[in-house]
Legacy VTK file of the C-alpha trace (Angstrom):
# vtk DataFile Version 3.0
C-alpha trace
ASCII
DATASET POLYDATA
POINTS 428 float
23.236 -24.453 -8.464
24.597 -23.079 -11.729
22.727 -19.787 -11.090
24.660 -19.624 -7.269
27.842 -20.088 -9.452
26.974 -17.274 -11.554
25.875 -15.074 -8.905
29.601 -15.677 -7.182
31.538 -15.559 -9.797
29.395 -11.809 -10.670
30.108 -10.535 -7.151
33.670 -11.911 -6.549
35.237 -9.050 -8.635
33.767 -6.656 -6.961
35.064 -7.906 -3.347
38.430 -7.933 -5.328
38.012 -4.339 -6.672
36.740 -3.751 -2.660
40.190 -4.634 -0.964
41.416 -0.960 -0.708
39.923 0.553 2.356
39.935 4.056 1.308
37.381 4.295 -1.115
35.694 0.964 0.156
32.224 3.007 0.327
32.559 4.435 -3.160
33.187 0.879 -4.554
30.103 0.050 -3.150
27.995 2.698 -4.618
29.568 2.384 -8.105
29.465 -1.729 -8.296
26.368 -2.441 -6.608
24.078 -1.539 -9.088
25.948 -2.851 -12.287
26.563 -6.212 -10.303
22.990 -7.172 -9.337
22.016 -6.393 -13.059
24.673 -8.586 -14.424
23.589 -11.482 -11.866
19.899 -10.823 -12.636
20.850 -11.066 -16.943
22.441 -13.959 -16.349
19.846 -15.631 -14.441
17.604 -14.749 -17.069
20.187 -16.381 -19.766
19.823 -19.729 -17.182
16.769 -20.057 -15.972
14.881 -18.688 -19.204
12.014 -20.941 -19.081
10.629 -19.933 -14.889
11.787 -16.708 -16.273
9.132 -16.337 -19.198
6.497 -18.209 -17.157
6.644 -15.733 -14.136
6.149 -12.590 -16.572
3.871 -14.256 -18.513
2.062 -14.750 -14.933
3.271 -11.055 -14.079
1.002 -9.994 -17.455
-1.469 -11.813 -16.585
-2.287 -10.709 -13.260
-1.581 -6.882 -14.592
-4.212 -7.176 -17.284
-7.131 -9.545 -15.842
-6.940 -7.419 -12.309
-4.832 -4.222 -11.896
-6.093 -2.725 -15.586
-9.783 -3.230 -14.822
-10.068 -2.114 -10.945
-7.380 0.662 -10.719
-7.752 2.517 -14.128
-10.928 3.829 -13.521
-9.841 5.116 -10.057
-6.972 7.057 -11.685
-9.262 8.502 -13.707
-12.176 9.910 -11.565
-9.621 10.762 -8.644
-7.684 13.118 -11.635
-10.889 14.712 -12.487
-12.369 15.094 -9.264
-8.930 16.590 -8.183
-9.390 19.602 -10.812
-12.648 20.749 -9.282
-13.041 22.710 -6.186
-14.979 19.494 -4.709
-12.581 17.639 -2.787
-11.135 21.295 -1.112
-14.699 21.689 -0.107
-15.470 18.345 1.386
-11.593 19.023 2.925
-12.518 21.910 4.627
-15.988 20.197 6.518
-13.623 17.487 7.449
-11.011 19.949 8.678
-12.230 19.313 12.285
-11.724 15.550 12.146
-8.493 15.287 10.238
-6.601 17.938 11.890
-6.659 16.594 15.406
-6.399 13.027 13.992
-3.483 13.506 11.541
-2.191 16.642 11.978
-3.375 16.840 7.785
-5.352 19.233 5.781
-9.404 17.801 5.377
-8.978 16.974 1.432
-6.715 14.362 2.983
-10.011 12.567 3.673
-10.227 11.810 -0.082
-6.814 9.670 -0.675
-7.567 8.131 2.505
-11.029 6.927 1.862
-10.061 5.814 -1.920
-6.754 4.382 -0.447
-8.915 1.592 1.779
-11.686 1.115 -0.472
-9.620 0.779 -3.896
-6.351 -0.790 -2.609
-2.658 -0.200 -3.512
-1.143 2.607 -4.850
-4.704 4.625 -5.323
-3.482 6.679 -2.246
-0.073 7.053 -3.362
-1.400 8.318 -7.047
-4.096 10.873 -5.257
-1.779 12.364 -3.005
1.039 13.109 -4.885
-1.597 14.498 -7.538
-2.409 16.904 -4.891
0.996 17.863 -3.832
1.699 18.635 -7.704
-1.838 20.990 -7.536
0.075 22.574 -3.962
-2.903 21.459 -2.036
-0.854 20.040 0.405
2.355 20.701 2.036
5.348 18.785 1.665
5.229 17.889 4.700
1.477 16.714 4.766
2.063 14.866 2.343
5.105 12.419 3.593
2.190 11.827 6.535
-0.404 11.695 4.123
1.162 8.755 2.195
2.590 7.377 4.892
-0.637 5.549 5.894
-3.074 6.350 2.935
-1.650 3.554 0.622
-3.333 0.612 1.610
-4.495 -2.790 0.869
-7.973 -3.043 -0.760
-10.846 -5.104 0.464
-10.901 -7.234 -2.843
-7.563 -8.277 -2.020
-8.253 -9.251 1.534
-11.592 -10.483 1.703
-11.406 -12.234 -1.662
-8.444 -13.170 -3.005
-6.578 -13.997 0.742
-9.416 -14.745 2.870
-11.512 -16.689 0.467
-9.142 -17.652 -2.408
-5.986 -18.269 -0.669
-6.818 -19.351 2.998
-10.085 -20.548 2.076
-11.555 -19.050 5.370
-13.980 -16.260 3.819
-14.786 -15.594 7.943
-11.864 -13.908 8.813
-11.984 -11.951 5.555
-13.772 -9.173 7.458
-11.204 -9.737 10.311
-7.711 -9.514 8.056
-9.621 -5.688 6.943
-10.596 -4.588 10.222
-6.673 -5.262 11.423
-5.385 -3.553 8.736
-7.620 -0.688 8.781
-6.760 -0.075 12.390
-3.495 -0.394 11.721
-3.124 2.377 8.665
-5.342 5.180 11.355
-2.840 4.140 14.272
0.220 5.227 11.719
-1.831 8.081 10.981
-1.952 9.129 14.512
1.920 8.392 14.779
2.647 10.359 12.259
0.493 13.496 12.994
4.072 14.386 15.092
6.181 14.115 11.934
8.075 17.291 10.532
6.923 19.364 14.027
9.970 19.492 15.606
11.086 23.285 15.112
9.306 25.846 17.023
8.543 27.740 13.891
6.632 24.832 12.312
4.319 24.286 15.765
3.862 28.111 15.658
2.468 27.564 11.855
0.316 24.648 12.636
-1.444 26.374 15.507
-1.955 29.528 13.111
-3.145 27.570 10.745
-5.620 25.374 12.931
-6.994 28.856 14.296
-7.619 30.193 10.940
-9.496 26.569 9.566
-11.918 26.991 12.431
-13.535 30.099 11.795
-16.502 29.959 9.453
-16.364 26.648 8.106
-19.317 26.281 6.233
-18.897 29.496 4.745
-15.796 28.527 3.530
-17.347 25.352 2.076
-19.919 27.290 0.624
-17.328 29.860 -1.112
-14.506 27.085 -2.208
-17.390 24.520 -4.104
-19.257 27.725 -5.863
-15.709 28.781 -6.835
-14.965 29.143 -10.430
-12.024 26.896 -11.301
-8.818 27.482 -12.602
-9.335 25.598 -15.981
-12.518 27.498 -16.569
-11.077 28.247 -19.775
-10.960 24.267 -20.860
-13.466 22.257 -22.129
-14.613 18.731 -20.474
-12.944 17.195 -23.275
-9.443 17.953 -22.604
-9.597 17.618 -18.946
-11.241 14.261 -19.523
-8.546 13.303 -22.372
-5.426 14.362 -19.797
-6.899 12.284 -16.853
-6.781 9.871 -19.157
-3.543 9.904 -20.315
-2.085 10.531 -16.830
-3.655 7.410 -15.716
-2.704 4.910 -18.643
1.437 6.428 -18.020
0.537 5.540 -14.727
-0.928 1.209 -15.075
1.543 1.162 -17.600
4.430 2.083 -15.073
2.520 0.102 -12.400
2.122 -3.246 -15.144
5.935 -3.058 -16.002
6.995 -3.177 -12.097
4.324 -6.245 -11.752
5.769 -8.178 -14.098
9.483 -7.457 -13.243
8.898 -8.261 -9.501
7.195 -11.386 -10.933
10.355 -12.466 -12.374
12.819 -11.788 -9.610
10.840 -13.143 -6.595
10.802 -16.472 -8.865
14.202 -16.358 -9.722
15.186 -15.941 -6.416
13.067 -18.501 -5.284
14.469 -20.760 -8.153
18.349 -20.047 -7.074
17.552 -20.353 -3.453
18.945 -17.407 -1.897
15.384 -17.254 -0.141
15.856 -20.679 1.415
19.238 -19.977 2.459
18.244 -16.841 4.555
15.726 -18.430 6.029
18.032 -20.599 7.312
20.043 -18.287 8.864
17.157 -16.279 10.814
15.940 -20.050 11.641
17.886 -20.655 15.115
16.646 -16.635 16.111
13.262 -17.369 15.150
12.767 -20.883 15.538
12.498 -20.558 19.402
9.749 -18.430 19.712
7.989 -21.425 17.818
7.438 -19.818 14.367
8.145 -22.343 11.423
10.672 -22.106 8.885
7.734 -21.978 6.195
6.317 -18.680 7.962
9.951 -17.009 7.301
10.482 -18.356 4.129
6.842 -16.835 3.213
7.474 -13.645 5.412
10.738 -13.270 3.265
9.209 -13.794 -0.060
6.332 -11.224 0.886
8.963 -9.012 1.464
9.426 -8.878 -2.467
5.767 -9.175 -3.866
2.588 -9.194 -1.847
0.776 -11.604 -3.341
3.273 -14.888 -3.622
3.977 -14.070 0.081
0.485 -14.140 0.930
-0.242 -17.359 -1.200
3.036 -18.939 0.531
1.710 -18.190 4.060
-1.673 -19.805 3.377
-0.008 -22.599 2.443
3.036 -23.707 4.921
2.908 -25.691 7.246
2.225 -23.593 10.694
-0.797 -22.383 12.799
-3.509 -20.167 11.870
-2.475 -17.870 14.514
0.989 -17.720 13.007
-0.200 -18.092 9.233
-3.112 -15.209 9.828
-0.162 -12.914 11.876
2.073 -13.074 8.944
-0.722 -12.409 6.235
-1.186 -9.114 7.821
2.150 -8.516 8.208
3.054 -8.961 4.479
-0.444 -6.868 3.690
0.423 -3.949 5.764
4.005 -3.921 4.275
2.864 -4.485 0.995
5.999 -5.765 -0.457
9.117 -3.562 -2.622
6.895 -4.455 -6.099
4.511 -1.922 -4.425
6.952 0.736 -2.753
8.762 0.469 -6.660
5.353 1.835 -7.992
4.932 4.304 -5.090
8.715 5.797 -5.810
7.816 5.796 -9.508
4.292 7.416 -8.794
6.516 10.632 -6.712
9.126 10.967 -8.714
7.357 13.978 -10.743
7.293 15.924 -6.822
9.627 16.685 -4.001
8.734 13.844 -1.860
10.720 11.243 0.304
10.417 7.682 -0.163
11.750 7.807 3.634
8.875 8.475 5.789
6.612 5.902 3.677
8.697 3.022 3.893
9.303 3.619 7.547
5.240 4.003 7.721
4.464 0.316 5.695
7.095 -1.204 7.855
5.135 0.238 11.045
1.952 -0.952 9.321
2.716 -4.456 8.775
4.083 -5.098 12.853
1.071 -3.113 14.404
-1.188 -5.057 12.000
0.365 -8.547 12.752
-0.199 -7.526 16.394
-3.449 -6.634 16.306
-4.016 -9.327 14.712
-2.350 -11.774 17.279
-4.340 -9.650 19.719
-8.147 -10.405 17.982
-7.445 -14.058 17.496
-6.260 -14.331 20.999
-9.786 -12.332 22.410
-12.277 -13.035 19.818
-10.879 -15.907 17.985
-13.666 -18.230 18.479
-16.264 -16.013 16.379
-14.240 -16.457 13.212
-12.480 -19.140 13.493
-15.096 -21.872 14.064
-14.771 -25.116 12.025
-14.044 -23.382 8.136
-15.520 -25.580 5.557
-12.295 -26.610 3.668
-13.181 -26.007 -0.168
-11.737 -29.252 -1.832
-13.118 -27.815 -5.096
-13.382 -24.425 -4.511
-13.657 -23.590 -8.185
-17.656 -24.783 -7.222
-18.316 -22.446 -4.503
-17.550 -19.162 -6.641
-21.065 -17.978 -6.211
-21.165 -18.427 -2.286
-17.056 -16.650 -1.990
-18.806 -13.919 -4.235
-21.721 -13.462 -2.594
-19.686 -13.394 1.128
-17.017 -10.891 -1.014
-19.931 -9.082 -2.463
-21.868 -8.487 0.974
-18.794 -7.146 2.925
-17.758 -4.629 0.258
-21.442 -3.265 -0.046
-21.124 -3.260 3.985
-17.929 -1.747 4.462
-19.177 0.908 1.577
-22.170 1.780 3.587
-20.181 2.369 6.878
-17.574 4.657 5.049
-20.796 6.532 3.054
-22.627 7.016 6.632
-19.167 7.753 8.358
-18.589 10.736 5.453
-22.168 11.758 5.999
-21.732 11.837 10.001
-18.623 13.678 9.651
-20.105 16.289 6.962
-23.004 17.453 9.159
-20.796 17.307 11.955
-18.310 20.003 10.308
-21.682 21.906 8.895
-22.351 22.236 12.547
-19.221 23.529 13.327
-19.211 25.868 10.968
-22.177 27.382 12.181
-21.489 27.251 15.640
-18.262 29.475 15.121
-19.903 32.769 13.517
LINES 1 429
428 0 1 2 3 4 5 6 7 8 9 10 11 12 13 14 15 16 17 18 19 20 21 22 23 24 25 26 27 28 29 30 31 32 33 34 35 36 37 38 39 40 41 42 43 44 45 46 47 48 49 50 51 52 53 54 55 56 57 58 59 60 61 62 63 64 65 66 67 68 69 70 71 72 73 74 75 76 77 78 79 80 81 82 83 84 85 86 87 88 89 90 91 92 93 94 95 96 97 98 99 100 101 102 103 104 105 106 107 108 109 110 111 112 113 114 115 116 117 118 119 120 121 122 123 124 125 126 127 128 129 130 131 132 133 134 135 136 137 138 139 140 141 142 143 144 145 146 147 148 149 150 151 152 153 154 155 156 157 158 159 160 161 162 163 164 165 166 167 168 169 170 171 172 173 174 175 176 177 178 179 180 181 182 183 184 185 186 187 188 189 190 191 192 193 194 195 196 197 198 199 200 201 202 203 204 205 206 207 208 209 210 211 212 213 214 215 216 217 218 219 220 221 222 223 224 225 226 227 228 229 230 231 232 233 234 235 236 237 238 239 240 241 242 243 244 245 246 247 248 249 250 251 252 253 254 255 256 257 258 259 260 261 262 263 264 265 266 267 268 269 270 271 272 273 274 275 276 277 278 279 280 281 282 283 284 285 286 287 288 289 290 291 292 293 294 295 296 297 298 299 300 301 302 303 304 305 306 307 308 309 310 311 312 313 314 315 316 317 318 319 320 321 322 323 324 325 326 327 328 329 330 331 332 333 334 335 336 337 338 339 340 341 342 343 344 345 346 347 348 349 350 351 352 353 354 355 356 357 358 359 360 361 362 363 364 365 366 367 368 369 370 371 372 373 374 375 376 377 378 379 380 381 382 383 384 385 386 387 388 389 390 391 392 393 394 395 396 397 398 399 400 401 402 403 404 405 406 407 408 409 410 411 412 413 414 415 416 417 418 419 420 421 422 423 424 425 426 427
C-alpha cells in the first residue's frame, strides 16, 4: 500500500504539469521516462528486502544457466560467421529458404541455432550477419522476426518437466512452438515487398541464385577469406570478447526484469489489471490466475511460465497460456534483442509484431493438438511429490528428446544439402 502511495503521489505531478492541451503529447514524452524511474527508486527505497532477493535470484539464474549454455553459442556462431562456411551451406539451401521465407539460404544458420539453443541466439547471429552485409535490411527484420526462439531445454525441461511436472507434453509444448516460429516465417516472407521495384529485385535475384548452385558452393567455401591476413588467435580472442559484452548485457537485463516483475507483483498493479480484464475474460471461462500469469509473462518468461503451472485452471487453459508466454517470450527478452541491434539499422518493429504473432498462433495450435490428440500426452501424469528424486528419469526423458530433435534437424540439413547439390547440377 505504501508503494501505491508512492507511485501516485510520483505520477500526480505530471497529470498536473499535463493540464494544458497544447503540448499534452510533449509532456508525455518528456515525463514519462523520468516518472517511472522515480516510482521504480522509490520502490526500491520501500520494498528493499523482495528487491535484493529478486536480483539476487536474477544472478543466480544468469550465472548457473544463461553463462554456461549461451556463451559458447556466441562464440562458435562469431567464428563460424567469419568463414565462407555458412554463405556456402546458404547458397545449397537457397532453394528451400527462398520460397519459404522470402530470405537468403545462410538464414538457415540463425534459424537452426535459434530452435536448438533458445533465446536471443537468433537475435545475436542475425544481426552479426547484417553487420558482415550478408543480409539485407530487409531480410533481416524477417529473419529475426521468427528466428529468436525458445530452446528445447527450456520447454522440455524446465516447463514440461520442472514446472508442470508433465515431461509428456514436453515434446508437445516444442512441436507447437516450432510450428508456430515457420508459420511467422511464411507470414513474413511478404514483408518489405510492397513497391514494384523491390518485387522486380527479388525475382532478379531468385533467377540469378538458381543458376549453378553447386558451383557456387564449391567457389564461396574454397574462397579465401577476408581476414586471411589474421591469425586464429585474434579472431578467436574478438569472438570472445563480442560474446562476454554480449551475456554481460543479456545478465544485467535478467536481473533488472527480475526486480521489476517482483516489485510489481509486490505493489499489486498486476492484480489490479487483472481485475479489470476479469469481466472481458472471465466469460469465455478462463480464470483470473491464467491472466494474472499471462500478465506477469508479459514481463519475464520464466515467472509467467512458473505462475501458469501453478494457478488454479485447466490443463487446456494452463498448457494454452504456457505457449503463449513462450512464443512471446516476455519484454526481459525483447530488452536483450533491442540491446543486441542497436550496433545496426534494424527495427525493433517488425520483431515485436512477429513474437506477438508467435505466442497467439502457438496458443492455438496448441488448443488445436490437445483438442485432436490430447489423449496421447495427456494420460494420467505421475504427479512428482518429490520431484527432487526423479532427476535422473526428467534427465533421461530431457536427454532423449534433445538427442532426437538433434537427429531430425542433422538429417533434415543433410536432406536439404543433397537436395540443393542436386539442383545445382540439374541447372548447368
Amino acid at each position: 500500500m505504501n508503494t501505491l502511495l508512492i507511485v501516485a503521489l510520483c505520477v500526480f505531478p505530471a497529470i498536473f504539469v499535463l493540464r494544458g492541451k497544447t503540448k499534452k503529447v510533449v509532456y508525455i514524452k518528456q515525463l514519462a521516462l523520468p516518472v517511472i524511474c522515480t516510482a521504480f527508486i522509490l520502490c526500491l527505497v520501500v520494498l528493499s528486502d523482495k528487491a535484493l532477493k529478486a536480483a539476487a535470484s536474477g544472478l543466480k539464474l544468469w550465472l548457473n544457466v544463461v553463462v554456461p549454455s549461451l556463451f559458447p553459442f556466441f562464440v562458435a556462431s562469431d567464428l563460424l560467421n567469419t568463414t565462407g562456411f555458412v554463405r556456402a551451406v546458404g547458397i545449397l539451401l537457397e532453394p528451400i529458404m527462398k520460397p519459404l521465407f522470402n530470405v537468403p539460404g545462410c538464414g538457415s544458420f540463425p534459424f537452426a541455432l535459434g530452435i536448438v539453443s533458445g533465446y536471443p541466439v537468433g537475435a545475436k547471429i542475425t544481426a552479426s550477419m547484417r553487420a558482415k552485409n550478408m543480409l539485407t535490411k530487409t531480410e533481416a527484420e524477417r529473419l529475426i522476426a521468427f528466428t529468436n526462439n525458445s530452446g528445447p531445454l527450456f520447454i522440455i525441461g524446465a516447463v514440461a518437466a520442472g514446472m508442470f511436472k508433465m515431461p509428456s507434453v514436453g515434446l508437445f509444448l516444442l512441436l507447437c512452438h516450432i510450428a508456430a516460429c515457420i508459420t511467422v516465417g511464411i507470414l513474413f516472407r511478404f514483408y518489405g515487398i510492397k513497391s514494384k521495384r523491390n518485387r522486380k529485385l527479388a525475382k532478379v535475384s531468385s533467377g540469378e541464385n538458381s543458376a549453378s548452385i553447386f558451383k557456387r558452393f564449391k567457389q564461396e567455401l574454397f574462397r579465401s577469406p577476408s581476414h586471411d591476413s589474421q591469425n586464429f588467435g585474434t579472431i578467436l580472442a574478438s569472438a570472445i570478447r563480442d560474446s562476454i559484452m554480449t551475456i554481460l548485457s543479456i545478465g544485467g537485463f535478467i536481473i533488472l526484469f527480475s526486480v521489476i516483475i517482483n516489485l510489481l507483483r509486490e505493489t499489486g498493479l498486476i492484480k489490479a489489471a487483472s481485475m479489470l480484464l476479469e469481466p472481458l475474460l472471465s466469460p469465455v471461462g478462463i480464470s483470473n490466475d491464467i491472466i494474472t500469469s499471462v500478465l506477469s509473462g508479459f514481463f519475464e518468461i520464466t515467472t509467467g511460465t512458473n505462475l501458469v503451472s501453478t494457478a488454479e485452471a485447466t490443463v487446456t487453459q494452463k498448457l494454452c497460456a504456457a505457449s503463449l508466454i513462450i512464443g512471446w517470450a516476455g519484454l526481459s527478452v525483447h530488452s536483450q534483442v533491442l540491446s543486441i541491434i542497436s550496433t545496426t539499422d534494424l527495427s525493433i518493429k517488425p520483431y515485436l509484431f512477429g513474437k506477438l504473432l508467435q505466442g497467439i498462433i502457438s496458443a492455438f495450435y496448441t488448443f488445436i493438438g490437445i483438442k485432436t490428440a490430447g489423449h496421447l500426452f495427456l494420460k494420467a501424469q505421475p504427479v512428482f511429490s518429490h520431484f527432487q528424486t526423479d532427476n535422473w528419469q526428467t534427465s533421461l526423458i530431457i536427454s532423449t528428446s534433445c538427442l532426437v530433435l538433434s537427429i531430425l534437424l542433422l538429417l533434415t540439413l543433410i536432406i536439404i544439402c543433397i537436395l540443393g547439390i542436386c539442383l545445382g547440377k540439374t541447372s548447368k
